[in-house]
TIVO-2410 file (N, C-alpha, C; in nm, 3 decimals):
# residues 56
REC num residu      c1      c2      c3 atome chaine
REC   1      X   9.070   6.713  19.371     N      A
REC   1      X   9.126   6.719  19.238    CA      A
REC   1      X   9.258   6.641  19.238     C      A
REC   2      X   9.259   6.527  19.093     N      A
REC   2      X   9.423   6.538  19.133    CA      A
REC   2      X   9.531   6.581  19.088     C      A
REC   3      X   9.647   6.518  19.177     N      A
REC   3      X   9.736   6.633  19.130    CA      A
REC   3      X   9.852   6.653  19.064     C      A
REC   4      X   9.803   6.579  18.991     N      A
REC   4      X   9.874   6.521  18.794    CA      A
REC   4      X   9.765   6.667  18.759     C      A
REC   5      X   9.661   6.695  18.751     N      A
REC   5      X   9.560   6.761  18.659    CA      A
REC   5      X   9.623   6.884  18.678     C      A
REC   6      X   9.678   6.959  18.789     N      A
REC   6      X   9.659   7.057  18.841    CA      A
REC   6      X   9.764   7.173  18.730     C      A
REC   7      X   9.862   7.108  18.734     N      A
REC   7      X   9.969   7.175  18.622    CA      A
REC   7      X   9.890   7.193  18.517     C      A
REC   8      X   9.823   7.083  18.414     N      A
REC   8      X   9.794   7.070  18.284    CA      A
REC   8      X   9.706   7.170  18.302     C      A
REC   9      X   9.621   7.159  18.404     N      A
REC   9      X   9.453   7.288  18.384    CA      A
REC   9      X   9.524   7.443  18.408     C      A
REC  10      X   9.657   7.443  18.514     N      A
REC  10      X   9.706   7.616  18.514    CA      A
REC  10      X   9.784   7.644  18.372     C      A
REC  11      X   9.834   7.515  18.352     N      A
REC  11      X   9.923   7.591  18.187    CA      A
REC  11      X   9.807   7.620  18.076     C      A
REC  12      X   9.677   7.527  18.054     N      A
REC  12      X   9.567   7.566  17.954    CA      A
REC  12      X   9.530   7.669  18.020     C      A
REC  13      X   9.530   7.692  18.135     N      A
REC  13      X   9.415   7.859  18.127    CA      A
REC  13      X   9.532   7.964  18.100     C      A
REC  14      X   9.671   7.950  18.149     N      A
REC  14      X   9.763   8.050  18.092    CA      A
REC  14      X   9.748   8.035  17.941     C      A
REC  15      X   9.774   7.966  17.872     N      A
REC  15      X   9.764   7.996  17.745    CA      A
REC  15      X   9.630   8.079  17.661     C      A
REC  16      X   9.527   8.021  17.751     N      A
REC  16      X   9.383   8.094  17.674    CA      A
REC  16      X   9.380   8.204  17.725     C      A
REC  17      X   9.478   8.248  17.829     N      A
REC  17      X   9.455   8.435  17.880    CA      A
REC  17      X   9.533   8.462  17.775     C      A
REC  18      X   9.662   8.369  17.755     N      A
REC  18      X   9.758   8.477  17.686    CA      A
REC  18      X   9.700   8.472  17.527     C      A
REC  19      X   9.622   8.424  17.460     N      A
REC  19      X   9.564   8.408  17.346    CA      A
REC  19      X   9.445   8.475  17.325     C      A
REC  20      X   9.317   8.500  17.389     N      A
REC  20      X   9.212   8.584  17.404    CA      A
REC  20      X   9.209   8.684  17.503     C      A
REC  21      X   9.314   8.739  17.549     N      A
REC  21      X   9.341   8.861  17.659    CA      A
REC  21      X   9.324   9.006  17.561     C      A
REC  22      X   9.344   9.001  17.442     N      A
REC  22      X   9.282   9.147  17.352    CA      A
REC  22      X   9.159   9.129  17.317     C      A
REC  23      X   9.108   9.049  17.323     N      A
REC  23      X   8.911   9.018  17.305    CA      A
REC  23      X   8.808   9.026  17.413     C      A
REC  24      X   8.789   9.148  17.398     N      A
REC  24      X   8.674   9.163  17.530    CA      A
REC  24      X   8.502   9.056  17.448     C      A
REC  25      X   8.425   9.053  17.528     N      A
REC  25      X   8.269   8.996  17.521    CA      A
REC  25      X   8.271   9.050  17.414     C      A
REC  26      X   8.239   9.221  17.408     N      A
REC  26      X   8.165   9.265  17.285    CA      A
REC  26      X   8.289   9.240  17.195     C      A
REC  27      X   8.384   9.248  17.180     N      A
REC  27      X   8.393   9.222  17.079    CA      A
REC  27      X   8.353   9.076  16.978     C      A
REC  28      X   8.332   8.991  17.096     N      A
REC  28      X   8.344   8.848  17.046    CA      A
REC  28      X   8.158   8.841  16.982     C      A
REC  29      X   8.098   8.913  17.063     N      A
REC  29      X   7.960   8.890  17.021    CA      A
REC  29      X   7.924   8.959  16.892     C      A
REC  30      X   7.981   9.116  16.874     N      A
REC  30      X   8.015   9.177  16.723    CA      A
REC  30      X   8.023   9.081  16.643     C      A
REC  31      X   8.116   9.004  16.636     N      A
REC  31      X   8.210   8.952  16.535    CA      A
REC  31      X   8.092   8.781  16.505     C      A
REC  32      X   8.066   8.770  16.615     N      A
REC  32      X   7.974   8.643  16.585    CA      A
REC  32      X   7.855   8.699  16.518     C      A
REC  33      X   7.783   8.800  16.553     N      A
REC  33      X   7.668   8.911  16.467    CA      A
REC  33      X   7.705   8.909  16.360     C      A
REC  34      X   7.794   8.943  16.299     N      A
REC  34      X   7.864   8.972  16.208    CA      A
REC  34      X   7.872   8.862  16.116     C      A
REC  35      X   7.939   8.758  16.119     N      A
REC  35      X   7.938   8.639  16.112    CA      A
REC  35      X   7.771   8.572  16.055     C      A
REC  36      X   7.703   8.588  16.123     N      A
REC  36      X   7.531   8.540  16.125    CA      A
REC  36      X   7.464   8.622  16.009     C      A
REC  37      X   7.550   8.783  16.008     N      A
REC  37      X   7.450   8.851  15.914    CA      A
REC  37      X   7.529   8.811  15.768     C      A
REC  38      X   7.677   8.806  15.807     N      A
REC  38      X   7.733   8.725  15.634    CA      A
REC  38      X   7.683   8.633  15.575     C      A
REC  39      X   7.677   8.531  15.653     N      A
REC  39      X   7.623   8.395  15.659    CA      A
REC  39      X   7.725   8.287  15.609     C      A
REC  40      X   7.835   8.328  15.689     N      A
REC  40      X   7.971   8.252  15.757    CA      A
REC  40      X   7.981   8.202  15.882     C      A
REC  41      X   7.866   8.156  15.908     N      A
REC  41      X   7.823   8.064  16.061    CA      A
REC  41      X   7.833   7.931  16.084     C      A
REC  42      X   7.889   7.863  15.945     N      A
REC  42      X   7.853   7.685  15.976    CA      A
REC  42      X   7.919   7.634  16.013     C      A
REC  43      X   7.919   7.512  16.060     N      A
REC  43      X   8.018   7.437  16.166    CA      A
REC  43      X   8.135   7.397  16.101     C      A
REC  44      X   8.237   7.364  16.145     N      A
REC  44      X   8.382   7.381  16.091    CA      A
REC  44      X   8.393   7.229  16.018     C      A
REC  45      X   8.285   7.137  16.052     N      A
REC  45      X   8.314   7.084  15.960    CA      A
REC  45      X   8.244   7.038  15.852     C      A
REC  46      X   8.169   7.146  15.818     N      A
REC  46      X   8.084   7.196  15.691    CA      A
REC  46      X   8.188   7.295  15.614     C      A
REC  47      X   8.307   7.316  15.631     N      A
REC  47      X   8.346   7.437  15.540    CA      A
REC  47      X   8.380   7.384  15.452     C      A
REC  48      X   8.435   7.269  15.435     N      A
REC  48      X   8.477   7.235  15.293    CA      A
REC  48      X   8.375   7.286  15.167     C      A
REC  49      X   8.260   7.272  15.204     N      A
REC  49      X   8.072   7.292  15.146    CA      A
REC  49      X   8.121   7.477  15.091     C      A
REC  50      X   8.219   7.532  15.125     N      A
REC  50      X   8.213   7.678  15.072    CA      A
REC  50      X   8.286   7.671  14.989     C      A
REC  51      X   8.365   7.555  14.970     N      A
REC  51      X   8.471   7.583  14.856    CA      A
REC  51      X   8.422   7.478  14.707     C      A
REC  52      X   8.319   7.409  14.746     N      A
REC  52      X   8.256   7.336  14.595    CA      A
REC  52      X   8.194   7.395  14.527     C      A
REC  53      X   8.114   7.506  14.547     N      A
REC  53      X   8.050   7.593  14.497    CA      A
REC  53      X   8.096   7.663  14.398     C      A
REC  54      X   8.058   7.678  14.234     N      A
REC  54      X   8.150   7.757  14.115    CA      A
REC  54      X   8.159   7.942  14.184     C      A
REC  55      X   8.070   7.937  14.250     N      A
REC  55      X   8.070   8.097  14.296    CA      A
REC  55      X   8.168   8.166  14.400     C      A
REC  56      X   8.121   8.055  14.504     N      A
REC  56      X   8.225   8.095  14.624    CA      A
REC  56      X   8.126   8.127  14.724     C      A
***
């Protein structure tokens, strides 16, 4: 590996512990269930597509 990378890859995984460290699995799989049964699942860059709609 080299070792320019080595800093950049320990500071990104510190940050994603310190950012998803209160989210266990289930919760993440709940919330995606959840998500699927709303039918608030589409790709991020389809959302604009929720806001043209007169309904919502």
């Amino acid at each position: 590996m080299h070792r320019e990378l080595v800093p950049w890859i320990a500071s990104g995984t510190a940050v994603l512990v310190a950012v998803f460290a209160d989210q266990s699995f289930t919760t993440v799989s709940a919330m995606q269930a959840a998500h699927a049964a709303a039918g608030s699942n589409g790709a991020s860059f389809e959302e604009y597509l929720r806001y043209q709609s007169p309904v919502g």
